[in-house]
C-alpha positions as CSV (number, residue, x, y, z in Angstrom):
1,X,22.9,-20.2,86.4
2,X,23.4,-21.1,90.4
3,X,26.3,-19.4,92.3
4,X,29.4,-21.5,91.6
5,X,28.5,-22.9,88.4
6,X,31.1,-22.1,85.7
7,X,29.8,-19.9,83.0
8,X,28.8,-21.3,79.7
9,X,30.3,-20.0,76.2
10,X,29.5,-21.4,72.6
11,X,32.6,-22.0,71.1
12,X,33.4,-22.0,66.8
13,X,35.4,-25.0,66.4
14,X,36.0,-26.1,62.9
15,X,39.1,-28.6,63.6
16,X,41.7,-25.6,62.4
17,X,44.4,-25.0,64.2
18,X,43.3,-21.0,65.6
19,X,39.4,-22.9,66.6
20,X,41.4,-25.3,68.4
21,X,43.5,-22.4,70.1
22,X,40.0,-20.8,71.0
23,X,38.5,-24.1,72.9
24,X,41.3,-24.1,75.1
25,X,41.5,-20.5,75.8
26,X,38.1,-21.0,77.0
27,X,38.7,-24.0,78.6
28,X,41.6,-22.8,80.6
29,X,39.3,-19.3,81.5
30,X,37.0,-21.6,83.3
31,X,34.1,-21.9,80.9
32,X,31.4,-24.9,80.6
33,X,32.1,-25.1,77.0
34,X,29.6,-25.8,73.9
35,X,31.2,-26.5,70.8
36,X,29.4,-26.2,67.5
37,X,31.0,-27.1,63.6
38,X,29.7,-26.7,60.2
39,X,29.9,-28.9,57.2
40,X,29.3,-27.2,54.3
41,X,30.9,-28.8,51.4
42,X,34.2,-27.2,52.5
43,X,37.1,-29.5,50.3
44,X,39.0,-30.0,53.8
45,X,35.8,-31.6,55.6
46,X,38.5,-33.9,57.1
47,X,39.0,-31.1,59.9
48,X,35.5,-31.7,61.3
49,X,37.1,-35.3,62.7
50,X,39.9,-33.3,64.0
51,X,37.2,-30.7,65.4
52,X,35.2,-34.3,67.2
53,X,38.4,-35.3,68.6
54,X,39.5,-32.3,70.4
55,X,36.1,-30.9,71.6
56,X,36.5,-34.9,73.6
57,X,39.8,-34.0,74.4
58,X,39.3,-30.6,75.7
59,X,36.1,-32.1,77.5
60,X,33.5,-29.9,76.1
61,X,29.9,-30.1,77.5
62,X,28.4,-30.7,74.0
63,X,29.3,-30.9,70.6
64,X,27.2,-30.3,67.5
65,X,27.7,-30.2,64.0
66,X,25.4,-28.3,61.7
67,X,24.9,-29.1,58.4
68,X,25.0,-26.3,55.8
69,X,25.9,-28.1,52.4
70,X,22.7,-26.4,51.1
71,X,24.8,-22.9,51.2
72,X,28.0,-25.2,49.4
73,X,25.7,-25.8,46.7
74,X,24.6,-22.0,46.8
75,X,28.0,-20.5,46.9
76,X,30.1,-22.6,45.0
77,X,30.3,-20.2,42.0
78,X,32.0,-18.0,44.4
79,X,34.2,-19.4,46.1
80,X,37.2,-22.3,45.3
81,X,36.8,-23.6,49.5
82,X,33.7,-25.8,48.4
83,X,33.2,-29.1,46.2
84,X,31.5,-28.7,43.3
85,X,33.4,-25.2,42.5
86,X,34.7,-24.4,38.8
87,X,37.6,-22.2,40.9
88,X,40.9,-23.0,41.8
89,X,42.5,-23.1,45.5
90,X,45.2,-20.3,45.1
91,X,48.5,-21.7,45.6
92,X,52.1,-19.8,46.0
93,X,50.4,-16.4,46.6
94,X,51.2,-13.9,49.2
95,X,48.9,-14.4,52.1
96,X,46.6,-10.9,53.0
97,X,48.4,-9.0,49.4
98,X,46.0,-7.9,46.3
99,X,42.3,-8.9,46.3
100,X,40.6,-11.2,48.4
101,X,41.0,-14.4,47.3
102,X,38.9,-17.2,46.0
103,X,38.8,-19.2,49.4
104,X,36.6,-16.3,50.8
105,X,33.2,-18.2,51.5
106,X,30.0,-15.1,51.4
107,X,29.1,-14.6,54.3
108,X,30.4,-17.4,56.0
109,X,31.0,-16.2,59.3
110,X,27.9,-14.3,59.5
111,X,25.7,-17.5,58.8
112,X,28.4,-19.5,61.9
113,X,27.4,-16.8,64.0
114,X,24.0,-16.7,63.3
115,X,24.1,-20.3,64.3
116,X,26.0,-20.0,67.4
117,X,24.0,-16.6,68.7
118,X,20.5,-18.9,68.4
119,X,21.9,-21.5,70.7
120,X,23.9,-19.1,73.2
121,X,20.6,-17.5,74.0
122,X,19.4,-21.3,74.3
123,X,21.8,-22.3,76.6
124,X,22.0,-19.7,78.6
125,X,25.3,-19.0,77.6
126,X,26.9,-15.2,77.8
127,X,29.3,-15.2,75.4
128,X,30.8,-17.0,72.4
129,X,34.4,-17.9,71.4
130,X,35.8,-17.9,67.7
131,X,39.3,-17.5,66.4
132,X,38.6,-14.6,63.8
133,X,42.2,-12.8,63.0
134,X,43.0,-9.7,61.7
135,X,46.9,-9.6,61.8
136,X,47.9,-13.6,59.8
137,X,44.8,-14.0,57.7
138,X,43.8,-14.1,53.9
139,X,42.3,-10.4,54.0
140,X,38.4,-11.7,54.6
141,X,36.0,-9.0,55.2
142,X,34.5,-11.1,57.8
143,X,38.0,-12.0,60.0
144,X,38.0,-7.7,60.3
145,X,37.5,-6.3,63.9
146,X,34.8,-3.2,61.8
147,X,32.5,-7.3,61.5
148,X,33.2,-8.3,65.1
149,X,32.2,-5.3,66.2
150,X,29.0,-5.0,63.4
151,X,27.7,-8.2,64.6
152,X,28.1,-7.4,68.6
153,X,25.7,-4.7,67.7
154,X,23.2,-7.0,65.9
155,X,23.5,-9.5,69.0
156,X,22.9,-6.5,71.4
157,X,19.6,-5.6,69.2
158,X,18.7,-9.3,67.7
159,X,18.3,-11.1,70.8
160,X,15.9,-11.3,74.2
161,X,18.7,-11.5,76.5
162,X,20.3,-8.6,75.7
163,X,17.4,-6.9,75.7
164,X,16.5,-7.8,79.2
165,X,19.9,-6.8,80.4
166,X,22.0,-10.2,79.3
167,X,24.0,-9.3,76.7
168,X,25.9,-12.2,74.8
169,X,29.5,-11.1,74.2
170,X,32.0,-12.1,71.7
171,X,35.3,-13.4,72.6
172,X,38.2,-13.1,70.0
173,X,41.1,-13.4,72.0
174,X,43.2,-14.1,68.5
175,X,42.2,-10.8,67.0
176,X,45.8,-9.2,67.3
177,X,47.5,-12.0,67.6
178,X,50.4,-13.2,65.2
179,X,50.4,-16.8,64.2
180,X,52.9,-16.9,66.0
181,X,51.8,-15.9,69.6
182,X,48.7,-18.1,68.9
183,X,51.3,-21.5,68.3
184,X,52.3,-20.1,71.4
185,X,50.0,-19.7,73.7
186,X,48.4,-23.2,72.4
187,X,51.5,-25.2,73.3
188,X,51.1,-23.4,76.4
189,X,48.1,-25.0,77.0
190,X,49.6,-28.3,75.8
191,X,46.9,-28.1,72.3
192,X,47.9,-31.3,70.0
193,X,48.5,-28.6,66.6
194,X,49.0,-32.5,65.1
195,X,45.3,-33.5,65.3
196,X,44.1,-30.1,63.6
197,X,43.7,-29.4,60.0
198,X,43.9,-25.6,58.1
199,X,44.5,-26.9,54.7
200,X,42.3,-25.3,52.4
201,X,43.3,-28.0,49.4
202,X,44.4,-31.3,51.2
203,X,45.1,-34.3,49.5
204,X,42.5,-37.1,51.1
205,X,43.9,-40.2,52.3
206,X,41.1,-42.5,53.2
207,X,40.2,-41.2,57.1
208,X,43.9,-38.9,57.0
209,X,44.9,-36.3,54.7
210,X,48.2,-34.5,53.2
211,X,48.3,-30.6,53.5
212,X,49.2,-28.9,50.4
213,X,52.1,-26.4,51.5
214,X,50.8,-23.9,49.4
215,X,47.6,-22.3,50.0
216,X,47.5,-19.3,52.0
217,X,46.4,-21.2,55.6
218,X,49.3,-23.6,54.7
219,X,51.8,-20.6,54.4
220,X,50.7,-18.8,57.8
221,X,51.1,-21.8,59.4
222,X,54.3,-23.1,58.7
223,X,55.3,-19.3,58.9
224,X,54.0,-19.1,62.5
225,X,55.4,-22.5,63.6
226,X,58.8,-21.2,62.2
227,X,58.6,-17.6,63.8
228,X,57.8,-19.3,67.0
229,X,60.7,-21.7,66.8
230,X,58.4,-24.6,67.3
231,X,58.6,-27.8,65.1
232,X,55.5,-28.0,63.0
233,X,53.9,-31.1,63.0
234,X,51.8,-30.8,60.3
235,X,52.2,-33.6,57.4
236,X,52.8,-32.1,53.8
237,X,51.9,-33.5,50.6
């Protein structure tokens, strides 16, 4: 890229309320921003609207959604995030305590990263953004900073640029974070936490929908609203 031209980063934006915290982190560090989603089967496919709206809002460079409900289809013995799955959303459990729980999607993030890595190199792009969280999180091996740093290695090996000296870096700049700090720093950044959606069981109202209260991404977020004295504005069933 030319002298004076911002510097271009693929972003993970799923419509959540952390990928929504990451596009603006990475708007407000100056980067031409990319934004890619997913749709694969996931029950609260509602957040990929909320994921269109903000990557307008934020004034991304480009916005893509890839479509992955093959690996749905694949997965959905193993995991209760998907349509089609004979398992049940945990609800009332102790986010992060016990085993990992049913919303773990295999290799999710692996496959999102995959994704994003292919068109980085494309674009040009030096690094790319995700929310992954180790601190308020469900206890996914793939939210862990051992993947983050797993995968960095695989993009430093995997791809021409870093080979020739232009390595593509991941950003996680909610890593340590609370939920807290992350409500935070995005009403710092004046982020509209309304137009986002973390329910992993929502109840669908034609183009709207009703968030649980009860699965583990409902808990950390009410929790994190509450410990940062903010008023949540999500709407519960």
């Amino acid at each position: 890229m030319s002298a004076g031209t911002p510097p271009r980063a693929v972003v993970l934006l799923s419509g959540g309320l952390d990928s929504t915290t990451v596009l603006a982190l990475a708007r407000a560090a100056g980067r031409e921003t990319h934004a890619l989603s997913f749709r694969y089967g996931q029950r609260h496919a509602l957040e990929l609207a909320c994921a269109a709206r903000q990557a307008a809002r934020m004034g991304v460079r480009a916005h893509e959604v890839v479509d992955l409900g093959h690996v749905g289809r694949l997965v959905a013995s193993a995991t209760s995030l998907v349509y089609g799955s004979p398992l049940e959303v945990p609800k009332d459990a102790v986010p992060g305590a016990g085993a990992i729980p049913s919303t773990y999607v295999p290799a999710r993030n692996t496959l999102f990263l995959a994704y994003a890595l292919a068109w980085a190199e494309a674009l040009g792009a030096r690094e790319i953004w995700l929310g992954i969280n180790a601190l308020d999180y469900s206890g996914y091996p793939d939210c862990r900073p051992e993947f983050v740093a797993a995968f960095q290695k695989l993009a430093d090996l995997a791809t021409r640029t870093a080979v020739e000296g232009r390595p593509i870096s991941l950003e996680t700049p909610l890593l340590h974070m609370s939920k807290a700090d992350i409500v935070t720093a995005g009403r710092g950044l004046d982020v509209d936490y309304a137009d986002t959606l973390s329910c992993y069981d929502p109840q669908v109202l034609g183009d709207d929908a009703l968030a649980c209260g009860r699965c583990d991404s409902c808990q950390l977020r009410r929790e994190g609203f509450a410990a940062a004295q903010l008023a949540d504005p999500t709407r519960y069933a």
